[in-house]
N, C-alpha and C positions, 0 to 999 in steps of 0.2 A: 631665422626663426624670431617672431616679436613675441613681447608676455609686456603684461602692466609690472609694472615693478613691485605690489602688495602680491603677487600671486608669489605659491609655495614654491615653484620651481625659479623664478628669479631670486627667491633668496639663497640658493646654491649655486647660485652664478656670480662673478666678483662685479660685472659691470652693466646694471641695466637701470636706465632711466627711464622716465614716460617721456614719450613725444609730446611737445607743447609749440611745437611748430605750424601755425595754422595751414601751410602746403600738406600737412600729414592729414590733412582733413578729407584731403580727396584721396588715400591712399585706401586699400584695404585692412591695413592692419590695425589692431589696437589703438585707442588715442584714449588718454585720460582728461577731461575736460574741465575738471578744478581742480585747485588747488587749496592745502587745507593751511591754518595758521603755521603760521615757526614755532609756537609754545607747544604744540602737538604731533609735530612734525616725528619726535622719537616713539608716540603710541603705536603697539602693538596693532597690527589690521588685525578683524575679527571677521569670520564668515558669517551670513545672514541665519545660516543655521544653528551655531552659538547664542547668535545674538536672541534668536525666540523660542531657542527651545532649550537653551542650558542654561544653566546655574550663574548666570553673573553680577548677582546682589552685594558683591564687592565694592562696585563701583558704577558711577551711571555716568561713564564718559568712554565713549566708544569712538573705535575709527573702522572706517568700512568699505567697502570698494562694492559695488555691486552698479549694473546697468535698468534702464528704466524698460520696463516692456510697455507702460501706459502712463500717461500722466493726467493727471487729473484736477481741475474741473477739464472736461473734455473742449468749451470754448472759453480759449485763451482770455476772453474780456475778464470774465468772473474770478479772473487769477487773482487779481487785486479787490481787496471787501476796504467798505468804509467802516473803522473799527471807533467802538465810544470807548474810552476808558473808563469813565465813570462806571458803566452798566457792565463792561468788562464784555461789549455782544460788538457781533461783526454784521452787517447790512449789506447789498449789496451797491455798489461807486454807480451804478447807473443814475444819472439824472443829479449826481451830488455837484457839490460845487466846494471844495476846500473840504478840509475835514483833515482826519488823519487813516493815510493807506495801510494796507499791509499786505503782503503776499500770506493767502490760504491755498497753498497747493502739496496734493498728495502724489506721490510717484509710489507706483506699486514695481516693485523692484525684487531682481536676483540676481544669484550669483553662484559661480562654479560649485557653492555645494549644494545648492538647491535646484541647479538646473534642471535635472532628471526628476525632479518630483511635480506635483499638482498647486502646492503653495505660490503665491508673490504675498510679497509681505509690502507694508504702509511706512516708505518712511517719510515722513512731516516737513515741509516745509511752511512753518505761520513763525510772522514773524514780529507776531503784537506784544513780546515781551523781548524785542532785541537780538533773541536768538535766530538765525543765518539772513539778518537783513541785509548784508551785501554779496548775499548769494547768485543773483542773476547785478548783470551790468546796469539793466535798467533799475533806476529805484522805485520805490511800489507806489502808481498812480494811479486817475483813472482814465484805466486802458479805454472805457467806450469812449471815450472821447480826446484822447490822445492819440490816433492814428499811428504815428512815429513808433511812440511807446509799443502802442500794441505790436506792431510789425516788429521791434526786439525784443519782446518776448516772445512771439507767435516761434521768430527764429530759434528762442536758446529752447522751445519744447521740443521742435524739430529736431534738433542738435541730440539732444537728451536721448529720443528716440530713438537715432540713429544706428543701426548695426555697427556692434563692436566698438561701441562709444564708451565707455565709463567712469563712475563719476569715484572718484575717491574725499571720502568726506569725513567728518567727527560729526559724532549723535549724540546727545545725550536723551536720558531717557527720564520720564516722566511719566506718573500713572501711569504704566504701563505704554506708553508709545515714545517712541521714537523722533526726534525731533532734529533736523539738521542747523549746526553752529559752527561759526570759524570756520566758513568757507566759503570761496568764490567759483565761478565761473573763469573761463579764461578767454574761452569767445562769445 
């Protein structure tokens, strides 16, 4: 029997790990696809259904396990925006030449407690104040005209989407959204 090791019933078992073996890639079972910091390695997982529908104004750092059912902008190029700091606005890398990237991508996401219901919930990845820019392997360029690039990212949405893929991450949260930091990918 496999389980991600943030789910309820591996924590009554003495010995489960995630598979980060890329052979388990081709396997059916469970695979966990990043990995989060060491600093937050000890936080508590929270369910997707805590996280939007309870009370947790204690604190806005969260860690979470849920898988991606869509991700979003739906073409991979738009993944990367050319962002100004000054104006503090994102444009789109088409046609640009230098500048500074970022990844604007949303993953509408669930998990074992939301399963059964109608919800996917937004969680964030932008990453124009720092927060999860070494989230995917590729760093944030631009994809129209990076080919390379794009075809590694093209991959890690694939990955993302994949049945029984999931991603174990820390969020913090802001105005009201959800925002993934301190984590990477692993393939």
């Amino acid at each position: 029997m496999t389980h991600i090791s943030s789910s309820k019933l591996a924590a009554t078992l003495s010995k489960v790990k995630d598979v980060t073996d890329p052979s388990a890639l081709k396997s059916n079972g469970p695979v966990v696809l990043t990995e989060v910091d060491k600093k937050h390695a000890a936080l508590p997982t929270s369910s997707l259904h805590d996280l939007f529908h309870g009370d947790n104004s204690k604190t806005s750092t969260f860690r979470v396990c849920f898988y991606v059912t869509r991700t979003e902008p739906g073409n991979v190029d738009e993944a990367c925006k050319l962002y100004n700091k000054s104006s503090k606005k994102t444009s789109s890398a088409k046609g640009s030449k230098g500048g500074d990237h970022i990844y604007q991508v949303q993953f509408l996401a669930k998990d074992v407690s939301t399963q059964h219901n109608n919800n996917v919930y937004k969680i964030l990845l932008y990453t124009h104040e720092g927060l999860g820019a070494n989230f995917f392997q590729q760093k944030a360029t631009n994809l129209h005209s990076d080919s390379k690039a794009e075809a590694k990212v093209a991959g890690a949405f694939k990955l993302l989407g994949r049945f029984n893929s999931w991603v174990d991450a820390v969020v913090e949260r802001r105005n009201g959204y959800y925002f993934i930091k301190d984590t990477r990918m692993l393939y």
